[in-house]
C-alpha positions as semicolon CSV with decimal commas, in nm:
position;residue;x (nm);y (nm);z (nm)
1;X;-0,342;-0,560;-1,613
2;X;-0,053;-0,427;-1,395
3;X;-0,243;-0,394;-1,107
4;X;-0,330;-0,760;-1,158
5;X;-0,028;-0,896;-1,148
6;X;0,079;-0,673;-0,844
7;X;-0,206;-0,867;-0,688
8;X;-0,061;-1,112;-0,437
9;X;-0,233;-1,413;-0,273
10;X;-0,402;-1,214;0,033
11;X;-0,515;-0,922;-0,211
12;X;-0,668;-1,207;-0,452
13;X;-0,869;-1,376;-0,171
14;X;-0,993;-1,091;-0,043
15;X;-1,056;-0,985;-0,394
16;X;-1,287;-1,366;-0,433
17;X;-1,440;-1,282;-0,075
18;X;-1,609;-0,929;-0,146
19;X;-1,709;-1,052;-0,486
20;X;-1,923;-1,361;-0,315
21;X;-2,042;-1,105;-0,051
22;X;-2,188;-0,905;-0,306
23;X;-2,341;-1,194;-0,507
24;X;-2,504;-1,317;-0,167
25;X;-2,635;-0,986;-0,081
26;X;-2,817;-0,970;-0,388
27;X;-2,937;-1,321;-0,400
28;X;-3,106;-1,214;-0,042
29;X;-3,220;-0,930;-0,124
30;X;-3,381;-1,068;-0,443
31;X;-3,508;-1,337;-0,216
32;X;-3,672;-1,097;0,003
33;X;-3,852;-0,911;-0,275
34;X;-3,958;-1,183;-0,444
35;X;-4,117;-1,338;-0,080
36;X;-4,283;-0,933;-0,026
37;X;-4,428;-0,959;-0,418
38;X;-4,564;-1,340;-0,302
39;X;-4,770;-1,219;-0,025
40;X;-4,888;-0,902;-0,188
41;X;-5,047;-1,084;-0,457
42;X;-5,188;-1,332;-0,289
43;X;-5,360;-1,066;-0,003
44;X;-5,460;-0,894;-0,302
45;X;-5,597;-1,215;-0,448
46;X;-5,809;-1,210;-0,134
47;X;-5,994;-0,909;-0,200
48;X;-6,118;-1,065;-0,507
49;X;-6,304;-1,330;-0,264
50;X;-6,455;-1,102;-0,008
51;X;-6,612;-0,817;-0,290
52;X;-6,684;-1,122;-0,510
53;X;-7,040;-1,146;-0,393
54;X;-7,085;-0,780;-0,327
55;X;-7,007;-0,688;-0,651
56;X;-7,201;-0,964;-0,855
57;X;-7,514;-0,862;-0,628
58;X;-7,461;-0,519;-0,761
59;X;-7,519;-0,391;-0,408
60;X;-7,235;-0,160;-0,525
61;X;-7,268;0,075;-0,784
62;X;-6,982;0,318;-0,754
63;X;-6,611;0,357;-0,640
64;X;-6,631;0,555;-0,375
65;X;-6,900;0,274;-0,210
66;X;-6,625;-0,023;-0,309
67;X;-6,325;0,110;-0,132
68;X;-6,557;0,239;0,163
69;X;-6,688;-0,136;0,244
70;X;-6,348;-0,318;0,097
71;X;-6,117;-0,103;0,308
72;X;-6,407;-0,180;0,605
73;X;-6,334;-0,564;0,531
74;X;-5,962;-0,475;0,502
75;X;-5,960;-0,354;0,842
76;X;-6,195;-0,665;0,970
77;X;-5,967;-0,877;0,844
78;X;-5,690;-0,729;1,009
79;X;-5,847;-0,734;1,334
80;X;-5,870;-1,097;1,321
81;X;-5,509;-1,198;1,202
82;X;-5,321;-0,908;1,459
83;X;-5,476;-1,078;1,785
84;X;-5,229;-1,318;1,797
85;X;-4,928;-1,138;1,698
86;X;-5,062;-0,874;1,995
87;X;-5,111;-1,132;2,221
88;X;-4,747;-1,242;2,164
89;X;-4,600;-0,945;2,239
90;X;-4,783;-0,884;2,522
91;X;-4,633;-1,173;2,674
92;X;-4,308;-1,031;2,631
93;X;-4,404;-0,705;2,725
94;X;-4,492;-0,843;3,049
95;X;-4,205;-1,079;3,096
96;X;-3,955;-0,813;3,042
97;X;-4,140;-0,542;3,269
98;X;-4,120;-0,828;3,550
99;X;-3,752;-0,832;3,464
100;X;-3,696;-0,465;3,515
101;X;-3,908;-0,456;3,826
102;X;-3,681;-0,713;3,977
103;X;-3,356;-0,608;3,850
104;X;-3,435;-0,222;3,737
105;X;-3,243;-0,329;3,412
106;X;-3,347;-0,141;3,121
107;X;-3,441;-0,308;2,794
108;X;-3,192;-0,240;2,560
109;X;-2,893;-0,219;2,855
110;X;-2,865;-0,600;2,887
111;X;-3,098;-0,711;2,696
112;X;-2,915;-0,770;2,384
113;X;-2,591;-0,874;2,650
114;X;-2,396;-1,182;2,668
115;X;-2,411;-1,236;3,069
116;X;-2,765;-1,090;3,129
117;X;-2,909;-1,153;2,834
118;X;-3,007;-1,319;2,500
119;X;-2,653;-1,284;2,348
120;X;-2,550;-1,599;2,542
121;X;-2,707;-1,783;2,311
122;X;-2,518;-1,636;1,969
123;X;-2,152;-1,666;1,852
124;X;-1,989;-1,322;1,903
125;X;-1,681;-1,241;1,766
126;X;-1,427;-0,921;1,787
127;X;-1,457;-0,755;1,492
128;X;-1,368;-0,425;1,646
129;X;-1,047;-0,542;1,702
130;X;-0,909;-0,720;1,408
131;X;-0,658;-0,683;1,210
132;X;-0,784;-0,510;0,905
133;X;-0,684;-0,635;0,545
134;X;-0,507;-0,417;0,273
135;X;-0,535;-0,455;-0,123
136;X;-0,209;-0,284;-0,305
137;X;-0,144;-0,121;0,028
138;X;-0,505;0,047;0,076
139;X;-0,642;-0,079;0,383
140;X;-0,987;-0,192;0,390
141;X;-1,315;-0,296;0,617
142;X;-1,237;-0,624;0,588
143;X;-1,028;-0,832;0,836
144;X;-0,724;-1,021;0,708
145;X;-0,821;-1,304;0,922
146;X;-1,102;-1,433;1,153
147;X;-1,210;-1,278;1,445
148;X;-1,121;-1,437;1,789
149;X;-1,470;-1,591;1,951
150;X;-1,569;-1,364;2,228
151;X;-1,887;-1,599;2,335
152;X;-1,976;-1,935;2,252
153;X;-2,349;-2,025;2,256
154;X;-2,407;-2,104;2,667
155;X;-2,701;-2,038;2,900
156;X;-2,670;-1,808;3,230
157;X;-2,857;-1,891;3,510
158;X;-2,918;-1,574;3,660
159;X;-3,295;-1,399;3,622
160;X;-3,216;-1,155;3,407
161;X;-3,071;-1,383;3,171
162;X;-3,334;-1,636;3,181
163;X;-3,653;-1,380;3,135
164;X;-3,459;-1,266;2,822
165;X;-3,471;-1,619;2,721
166;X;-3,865;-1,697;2,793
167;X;-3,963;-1,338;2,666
168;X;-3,707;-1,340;2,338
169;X;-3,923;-1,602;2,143
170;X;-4,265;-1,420;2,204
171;X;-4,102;-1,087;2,080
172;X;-3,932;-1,245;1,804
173;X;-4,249;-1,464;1,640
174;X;-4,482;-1,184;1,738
175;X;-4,290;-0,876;1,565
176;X;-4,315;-1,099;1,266
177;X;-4,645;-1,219;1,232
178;X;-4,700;-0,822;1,282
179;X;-4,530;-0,669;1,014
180;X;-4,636;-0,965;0,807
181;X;-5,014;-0,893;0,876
182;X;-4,954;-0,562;0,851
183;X;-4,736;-0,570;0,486
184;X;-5,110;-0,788;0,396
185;X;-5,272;-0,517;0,520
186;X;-5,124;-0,271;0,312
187;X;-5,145;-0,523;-0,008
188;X;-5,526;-0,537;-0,014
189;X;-5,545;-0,169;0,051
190;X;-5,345;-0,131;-0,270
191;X;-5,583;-0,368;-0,410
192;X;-5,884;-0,209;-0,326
193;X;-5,838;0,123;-0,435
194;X;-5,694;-0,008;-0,801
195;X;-6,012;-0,265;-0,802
196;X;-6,291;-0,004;-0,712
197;X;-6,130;0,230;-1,071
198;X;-6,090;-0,101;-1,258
199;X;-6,438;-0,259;-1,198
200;X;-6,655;0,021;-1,286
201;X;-6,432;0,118;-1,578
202;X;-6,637;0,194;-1,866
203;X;-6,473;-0,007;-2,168
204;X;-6,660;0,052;-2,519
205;X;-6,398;-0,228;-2,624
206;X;-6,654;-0,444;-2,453
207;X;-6,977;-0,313;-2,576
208;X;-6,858;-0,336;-2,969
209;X;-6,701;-0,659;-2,947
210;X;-7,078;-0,793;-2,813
211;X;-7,204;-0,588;-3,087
């Protein structure tokens, strides 16, 4: 309670400000892994429909045969939903290797930059250099005010600048739909493996309740 009231204005607002920080970052976070459990049930829901018929035609008749063809499927169906994603970044593969041809500017050297690259189009501000806040005379991470603006969103004209541009969307939907397709990927695999123990579990529960 002493250290409370030693609390002045700045220490109490920067105090509020960590305290929403930390609710935010675990409201996205919990966001996140609730979207990752989504798609993992519903890719695992999908393995249900593609053994479906396999299974009720008893062409299988043990585990090892179920995750043999499922994980076949699995990797069928993964062919089909990558192509696009590939194709994507492709595109910017291309785009940016014209870029370094022409300018012999490395990817990640101005890539990222505000005057030769995609950073034009982003609010940067100087966190390096600001003036770091203190609570009870500790300093912390935090700035005591805001940042001065280094860039405000513009576009360059120059060819570096605008190949980062045309190339930046491909990368950025591609390396998406990729890791999304490939988080699927990894869902039905999980799927397949517990399906092929679960559906030729022996259960005597079964048998005695038909009994």
């Amino acid at each position: 309670m002493i250290y409370l009231l030693k609390l002045t204005e700045n220490d109490k607002r920067i105090l509020i400000a960590i305290f929403l920080l930390v609710i935010l970052v675990f409201l996205l976070v919990g966001l996140i892994v609730n979207i990752i459990r989504r798609i993992m049930a519903r890719q695992g829901r999908a393995v249900d429909t593609y053994m479906y018929d396999i299974i009720k035609a008893k062409v299988i008749t043990k585990p090892s045969e179920f995750r043999r063809i499922g994980f076949l499927k699995n990797f069928q169906t993964l062919y089909k939903k990558i192509r696009l994603p590939i194709i994507l970044l492709f595109i910017s593969f291309v785009i940016c290797l014209v870029r370094f041809i022409v300018t012999k500017e490395l990817f990640f050297t101005t890539y990222f930059s505000v005057d030769k690259g995609i950073g034009s189009l982003f609010y940067q501000w100087d966190w390096a250099n600001a003036e770091k806040s203190t609570i009870l005379g500790i300093p912390t991470i935090f700035p005591a005010q805001w940042p001065d603006v280094l860039n405000v969103p513009h576009f360059e004209g120059n060819f570096s600048s605008i190949t980062a541009y045309i190339s930046f969307p491909f990368l950025t939907v591609g390396l998406i739909l990729y890791f999304g397709h490939l988080l699927a990927f990894i869902s039905r695999s999980i799927q397949t493996r517990k399906l092929s123990h679960k559906v030729f579990q022996k259960d005597l529960s079964k048998v005695i309740n038909e009994i």
